[in-house]
Structures are given as structure tokens and as C-alpha cells.
C-alpha positions as CSV (number, residue, x, y, z in Angstrom):
1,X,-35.8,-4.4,-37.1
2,X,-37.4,-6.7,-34.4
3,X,-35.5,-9.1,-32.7
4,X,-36.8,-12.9,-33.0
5,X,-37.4,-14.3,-29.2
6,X,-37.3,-17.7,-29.0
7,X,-41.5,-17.9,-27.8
8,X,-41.3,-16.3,-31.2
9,X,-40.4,-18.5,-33.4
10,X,-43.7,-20.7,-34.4
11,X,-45.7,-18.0,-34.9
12,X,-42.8,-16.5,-37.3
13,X,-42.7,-19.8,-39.5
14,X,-46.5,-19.9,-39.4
15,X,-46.7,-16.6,-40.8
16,X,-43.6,-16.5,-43.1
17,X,-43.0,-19.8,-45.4
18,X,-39.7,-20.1,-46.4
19,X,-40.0,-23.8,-48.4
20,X,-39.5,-22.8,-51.8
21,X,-38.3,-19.7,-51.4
22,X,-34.8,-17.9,-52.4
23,X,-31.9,-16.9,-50.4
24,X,-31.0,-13.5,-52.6
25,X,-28.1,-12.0,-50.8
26,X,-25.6,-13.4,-47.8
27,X,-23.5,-10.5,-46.4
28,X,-20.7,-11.0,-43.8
29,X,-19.9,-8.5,-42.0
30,X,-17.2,-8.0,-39.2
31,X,-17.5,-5.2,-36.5
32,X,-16.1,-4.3,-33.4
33,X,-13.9,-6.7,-31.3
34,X,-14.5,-9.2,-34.0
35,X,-17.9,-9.5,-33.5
36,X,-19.6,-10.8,-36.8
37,X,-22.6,-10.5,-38.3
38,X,-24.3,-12.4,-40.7
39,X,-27.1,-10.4,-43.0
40,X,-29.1,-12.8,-45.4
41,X,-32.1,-11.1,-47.6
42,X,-34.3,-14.2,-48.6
43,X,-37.6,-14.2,-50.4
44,X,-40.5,-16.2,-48.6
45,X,-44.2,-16.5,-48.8
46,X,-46.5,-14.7,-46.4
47,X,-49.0,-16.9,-45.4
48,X,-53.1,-15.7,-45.6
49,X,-55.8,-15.7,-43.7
50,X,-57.7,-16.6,-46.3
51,X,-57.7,-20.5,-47.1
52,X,-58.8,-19.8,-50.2
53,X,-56.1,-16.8,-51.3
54,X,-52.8,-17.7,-52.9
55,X,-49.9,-16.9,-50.8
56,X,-48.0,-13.8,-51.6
57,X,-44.1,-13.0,-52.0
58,X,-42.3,-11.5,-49.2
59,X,-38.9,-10.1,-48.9
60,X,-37.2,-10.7,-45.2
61,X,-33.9,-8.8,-43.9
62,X,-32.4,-11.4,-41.5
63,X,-29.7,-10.5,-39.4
64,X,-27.6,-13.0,-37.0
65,X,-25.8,-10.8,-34.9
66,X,-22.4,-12.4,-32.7
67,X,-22.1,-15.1,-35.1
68,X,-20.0,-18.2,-33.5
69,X,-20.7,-20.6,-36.2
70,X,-21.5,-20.8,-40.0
71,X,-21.6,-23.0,-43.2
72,X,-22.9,-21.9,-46.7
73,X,-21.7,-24.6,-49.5
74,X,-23.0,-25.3,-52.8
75,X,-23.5,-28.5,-54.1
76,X,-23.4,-29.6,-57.1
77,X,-26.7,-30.9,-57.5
78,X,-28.7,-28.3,-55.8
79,X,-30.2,-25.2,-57.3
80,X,-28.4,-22.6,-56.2
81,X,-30.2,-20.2,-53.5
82,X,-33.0,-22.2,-53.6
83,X,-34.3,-22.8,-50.2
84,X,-35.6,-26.4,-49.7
85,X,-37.0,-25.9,-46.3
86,X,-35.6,-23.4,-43.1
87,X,-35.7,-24.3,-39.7
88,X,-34.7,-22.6,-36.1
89,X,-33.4,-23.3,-32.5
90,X,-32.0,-22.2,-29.4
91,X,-29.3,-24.3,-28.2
92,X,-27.0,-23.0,-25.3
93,X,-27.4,-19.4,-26.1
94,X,-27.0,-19.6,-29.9
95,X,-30.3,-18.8,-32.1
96,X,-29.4,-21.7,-34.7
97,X,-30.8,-21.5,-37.9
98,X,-30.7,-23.8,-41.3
99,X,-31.9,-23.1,-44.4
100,X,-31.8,-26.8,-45.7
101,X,-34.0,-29.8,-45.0
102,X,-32.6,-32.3,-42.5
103,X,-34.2,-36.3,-42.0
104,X,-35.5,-36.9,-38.8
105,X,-37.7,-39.5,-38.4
106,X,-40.7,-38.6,-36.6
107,X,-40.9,-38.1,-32.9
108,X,-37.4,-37.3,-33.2
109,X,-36.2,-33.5,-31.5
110,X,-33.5,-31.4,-33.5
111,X,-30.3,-31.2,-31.3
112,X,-27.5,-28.2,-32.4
113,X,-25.5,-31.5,-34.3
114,X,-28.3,-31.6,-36.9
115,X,-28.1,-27.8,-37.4
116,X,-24.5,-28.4,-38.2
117,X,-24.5,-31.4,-40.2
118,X,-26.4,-28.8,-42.9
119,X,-25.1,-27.0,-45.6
120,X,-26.4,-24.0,-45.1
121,X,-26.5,-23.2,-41.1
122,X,-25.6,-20.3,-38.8
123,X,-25.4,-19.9,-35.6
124,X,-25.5,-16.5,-33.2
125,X,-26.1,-14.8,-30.4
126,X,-29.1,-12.7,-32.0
127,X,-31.3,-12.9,-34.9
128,X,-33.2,-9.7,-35.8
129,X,-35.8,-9.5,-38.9
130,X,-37.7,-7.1,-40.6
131,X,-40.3,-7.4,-44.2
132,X,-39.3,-5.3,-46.8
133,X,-41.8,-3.3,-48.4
134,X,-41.7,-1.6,-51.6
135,X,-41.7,2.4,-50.7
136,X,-43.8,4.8,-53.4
């Protein structure tokens, strides 16, 4: 797995498009001392070089590792694991990250309240990623 560094993170959204995608799997997982981890496996589109190419699926192991903060609730009127949009930020030493759309109107900079005011946020110390690949 490689760990997602905060210089990062454009070039990761540039090259993985999560709009539209699926959140397959959430996994909680507590280890030593408490410290909990949050595994999601989401299915994304990897992004061409090609303008004229379609994109193709991609499957994408994320792990938050020393959790703090989390939210994942269904609503009623969303589709479930359906990923409307994802965004990430660093905000006092948390990697935050929401899998939801926010409105901000434009000009406007996310703060850590509009990664929490989502229904589907987390919020660590550590966020590590890795494609899987179909082996054979």
C-alpha cells in the first residue's frame, strides 16, 4: 500500500474519479491501544490519457489508519453505496475525507465543519491506498 501525502492528493483525484462510483465494502477495525482503523474498498474510474478512450473501472483499497472521527448514514433517498462525489483534506493533522457532495458556492475553501456536516466522512491520522488488480 502507499500512503496518500497531502502534495498528493490532486494528482490522486485527477487520476482516480470517484463521482459515480461505488463504496463496496466499509470495515472497522480496532487494534492496539484502541487505535482504529477504517478499511473502505470503493470502485472508481481511472482516468485516460487518451481524450478519446472511455474511462475504465478501478477497484481502490483505502485505508484510514488512527481514526478520530467518522459518519456513514443512509438516507432514505439516496442509493445506497452510490458515491455522489469524494473529496479530501488535511486539517490539523487529520487526512479528512467525504465521500458525499457538499454546496459551496464558488470561491468558497472547505474547512474540517463541511467534512463533518456529510454523511459519509472520516477522519484519521493516515490514509494509505492501493488498486486492486485481478491476479491470473
Amino acid at each position: 500500500m502507499k500512503r496518500l501525502n497531502t502534495a498528493d492528493i490532486a494528482n490522486f483525484l485527477r487520476t482516480y474519479r470517484f463521482a459515480g462510483g461505488k463504496l463496496r465494502r466499509l470495515r472497522v477495525r480496532y487494534g492496539p491501544k484502541d487505535q482504529l482503523t477504517l478499511e473502505l474498498l470503493i470502485v472508481a474510474r481511472q482516468t485516460q490519457k487518451n481524450l478519446g478512450t472511455e474511462p475504465k473501472p478501478a477497484k481502490l483499497h483505502l485505508k484510514l489508519v488512527g481514526v478520530e472521527e467518522f459518519r456513514f448514514a443512509k438516507r432514505p433517498s439516496v442509493p445506497a453505496g452510490k458515491i455522489p462525489d469524494a473529496r479530501f483534506g488535511y486539517f490539523d493533522g487529520l487526512m479528512f475525507l467525504t465521500l458525499d457532495a457538499w454546496s459551496l458556492l464558488p470561491g468558497d475553501i472547505p474547512q474540517a465543519l463541511d467534512f463533518r456536516a456529510s454523511d459519509a466522512y472520516a477522519a484519521g491520522r493516515e490514509l494509505w491506498w492501493e488498486e486492486i488488480t485481478k491476479k491470473g
